[in-house]
C-alpha positions in Angstrom: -24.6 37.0 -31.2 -22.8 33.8 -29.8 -20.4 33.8 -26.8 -18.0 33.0 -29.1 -18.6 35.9 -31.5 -18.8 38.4 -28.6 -15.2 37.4 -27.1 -14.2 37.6 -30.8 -15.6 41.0 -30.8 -15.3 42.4 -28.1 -18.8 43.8 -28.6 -21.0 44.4 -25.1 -23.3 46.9 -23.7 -22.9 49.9 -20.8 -19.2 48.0 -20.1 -20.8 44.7 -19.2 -20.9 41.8 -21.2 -24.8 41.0 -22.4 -25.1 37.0 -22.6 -28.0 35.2 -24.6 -29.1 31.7 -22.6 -27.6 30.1 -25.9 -24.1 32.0 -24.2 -25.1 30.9 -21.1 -25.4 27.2 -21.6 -22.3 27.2 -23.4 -20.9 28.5 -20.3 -22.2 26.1 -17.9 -21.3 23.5 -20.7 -17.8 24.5 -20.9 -16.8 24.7 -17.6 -17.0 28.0 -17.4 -19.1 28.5 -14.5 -18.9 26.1 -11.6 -20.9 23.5 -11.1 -21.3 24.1 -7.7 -22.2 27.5 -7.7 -25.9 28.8 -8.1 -26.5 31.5 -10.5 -29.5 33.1 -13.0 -29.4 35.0 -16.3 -31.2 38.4 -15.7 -31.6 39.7 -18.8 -28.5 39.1 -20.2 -26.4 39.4 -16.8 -25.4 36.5 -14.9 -26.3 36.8 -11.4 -24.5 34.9 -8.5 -26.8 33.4 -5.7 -26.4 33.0 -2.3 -27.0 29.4 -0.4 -30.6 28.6 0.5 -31.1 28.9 4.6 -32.6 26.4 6.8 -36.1 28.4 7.1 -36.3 29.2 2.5 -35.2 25.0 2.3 -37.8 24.0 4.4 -40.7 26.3 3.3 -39.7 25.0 0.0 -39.7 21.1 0.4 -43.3 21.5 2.1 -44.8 23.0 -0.3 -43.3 20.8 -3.2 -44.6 17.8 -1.5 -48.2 19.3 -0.8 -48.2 20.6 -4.6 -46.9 17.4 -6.0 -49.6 15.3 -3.8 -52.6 17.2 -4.9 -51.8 17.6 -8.5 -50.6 14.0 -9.5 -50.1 14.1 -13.4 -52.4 17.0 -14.0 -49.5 19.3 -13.8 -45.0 19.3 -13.6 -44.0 20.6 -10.1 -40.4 22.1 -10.9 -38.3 22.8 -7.9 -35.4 25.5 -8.5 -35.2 24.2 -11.8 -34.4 27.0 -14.9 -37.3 28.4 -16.6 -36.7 30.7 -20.1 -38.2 33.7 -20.1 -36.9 34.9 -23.5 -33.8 34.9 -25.7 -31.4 36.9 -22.5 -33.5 35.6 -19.3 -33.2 32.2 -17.8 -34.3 31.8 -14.0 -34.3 29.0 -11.1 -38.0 30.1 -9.1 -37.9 27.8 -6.0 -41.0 26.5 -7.3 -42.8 26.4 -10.8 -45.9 24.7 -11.6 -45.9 23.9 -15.3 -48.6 22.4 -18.2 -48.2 18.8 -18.5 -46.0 17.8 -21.5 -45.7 14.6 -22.7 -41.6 14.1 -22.2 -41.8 16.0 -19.4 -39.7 18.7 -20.7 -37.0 16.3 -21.2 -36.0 17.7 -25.0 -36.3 21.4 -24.0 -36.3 24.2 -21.5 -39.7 25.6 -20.6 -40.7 29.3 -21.4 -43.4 31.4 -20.1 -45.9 29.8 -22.1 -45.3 26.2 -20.2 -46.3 28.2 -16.9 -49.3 27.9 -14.8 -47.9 28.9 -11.4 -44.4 30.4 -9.9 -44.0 30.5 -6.4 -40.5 32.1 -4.6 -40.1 31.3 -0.9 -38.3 34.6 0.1 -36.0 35.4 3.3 -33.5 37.8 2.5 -34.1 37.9 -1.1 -37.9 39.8 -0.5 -36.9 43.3 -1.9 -35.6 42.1 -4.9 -38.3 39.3 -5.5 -40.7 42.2 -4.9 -39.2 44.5 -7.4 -37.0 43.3 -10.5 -37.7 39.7 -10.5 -41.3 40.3 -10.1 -41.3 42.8 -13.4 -39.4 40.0 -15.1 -42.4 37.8 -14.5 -45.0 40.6 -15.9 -42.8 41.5 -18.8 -42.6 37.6 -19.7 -46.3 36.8 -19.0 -46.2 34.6 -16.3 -50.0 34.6 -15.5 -49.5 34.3 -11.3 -47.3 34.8 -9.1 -46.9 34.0 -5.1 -44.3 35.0 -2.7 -44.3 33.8 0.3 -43.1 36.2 2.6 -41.3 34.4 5.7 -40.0 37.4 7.4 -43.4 39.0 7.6 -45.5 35.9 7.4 -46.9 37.1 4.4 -48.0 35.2 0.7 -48.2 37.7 -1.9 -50.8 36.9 -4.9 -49.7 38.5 -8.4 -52.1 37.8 -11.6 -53.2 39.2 -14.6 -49.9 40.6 -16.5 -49.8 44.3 -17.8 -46.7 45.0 -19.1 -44.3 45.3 -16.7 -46.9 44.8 -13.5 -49.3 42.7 -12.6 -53.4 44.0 -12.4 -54.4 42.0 -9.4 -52.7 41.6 -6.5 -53.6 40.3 -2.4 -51.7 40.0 0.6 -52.6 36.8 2.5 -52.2 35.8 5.9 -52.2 32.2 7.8 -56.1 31.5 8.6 -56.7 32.3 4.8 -56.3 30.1 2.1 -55.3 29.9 -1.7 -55.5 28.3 -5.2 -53.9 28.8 -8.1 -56.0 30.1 -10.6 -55.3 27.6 -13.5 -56.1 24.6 -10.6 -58.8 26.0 -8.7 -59.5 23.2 -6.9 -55.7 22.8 -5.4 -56.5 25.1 -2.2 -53.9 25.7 0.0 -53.8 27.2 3.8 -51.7 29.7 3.5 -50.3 29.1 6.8 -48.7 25.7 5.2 -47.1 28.0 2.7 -45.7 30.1 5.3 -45.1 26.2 7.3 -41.5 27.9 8.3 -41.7 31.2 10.2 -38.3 33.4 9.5 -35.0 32.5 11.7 -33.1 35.4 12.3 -31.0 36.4 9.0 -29.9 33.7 6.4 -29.4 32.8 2.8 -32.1 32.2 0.8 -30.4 32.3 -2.5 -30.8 36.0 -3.5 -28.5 37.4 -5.8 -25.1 38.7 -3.7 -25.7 42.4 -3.4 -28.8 42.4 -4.3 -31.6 45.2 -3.9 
């Protein structure tokens, strides 16, 4: 159903309106949600984000430039750019490592499928990253996940997708090191992931209200 047919309607579920990313680019398209402020589509519910902190934004540019340097053309390296992870789903991970494509995903959006890697750099969004947004990943088949921890100074290692969960999971900490599994060969010390340790409380671009 298009956002057209559902104003029309008046059709939604639980009392909340249920957007498709079709509904949700029309949005964006048509002014309907402000340029200037972030937000994801969670499955089928817009979500508001907060600004990104000093400690998340730095963490972040780091570890684009190291993943960009050591994978060269083998690989995309998104940063908070949307990914679709089906027809009602459409997130910003800080980072995403996708499968080279020829146009560089310059005629359409990547899905799950186009994933090798997603990485989110979290400060005060670390609950929900941990929880929902992490059984979005499963459910979609995102084959690994990392969260880099700042408050705890912690990387988080999700792989192998069952369902809603993920089979395999590790807890790293600086002196130990990392490589996605799709690029073996890019290892990383986790204490460059972790680069910026957690600053007091900030924004980090975790959905308002959040939990």
């Amino acid at each position: 159903m298009t956002m057209a047919t559902a104003v029309r309607t008046g059709r939604h579920a639980g009392g909340r309106w249920r957007f498709s990313v079709d509904d949700y680019l029309w949005l964006h398209e048509a002014g309907r949600i402000p340029e200037d402020v972030r937000t994801e589509l969670i499955d089928g519910e817009i979500r508001v984000m907060s600004p990104t902190g000093p400690p998340h934004g730095s963490s972040t540019m780091v570890l684009h430039q190291r993943l960009v340097q050591a994978l060269g053309e083998r690989a995309h390296v998104w940063c908070q750019t949307d990914v679709q992870l089906g027809l009602h789903t459409m997130v910003v991970p800080d980072l995403t490592v996708l499968r080279s494509e020829p146009s560089g995903y310059a005629t359409r959006l990547p899905n799950a499928a186009d994933v090798l890697l997603i990485i989110e750099v979290a400060q005060s969004s670390l609950r929900y990253d941990r929880s929902r947004k992490l059984r979005l990943y499963a459910r979609a088949g995102v084959p690994e996940v990392w969260i880099a921890a700042l408050p705890e100074q912690v990387l988080d290692v999700y792989r192998s997708s069952e369902g809603a969960r993920y089979a395999e999971t590790a807890v790293l900490r600086p002196g130990d090191v990392v490589a996605p599994l799709a690029l073996p060969d890019v290892v990383l010390d986790v204490a460059e992931v972790l680069r910026s340790r957690f600053i007091g409380a900030g924004g980090d671009g975790a959905p308002l209200g959040a939990t």
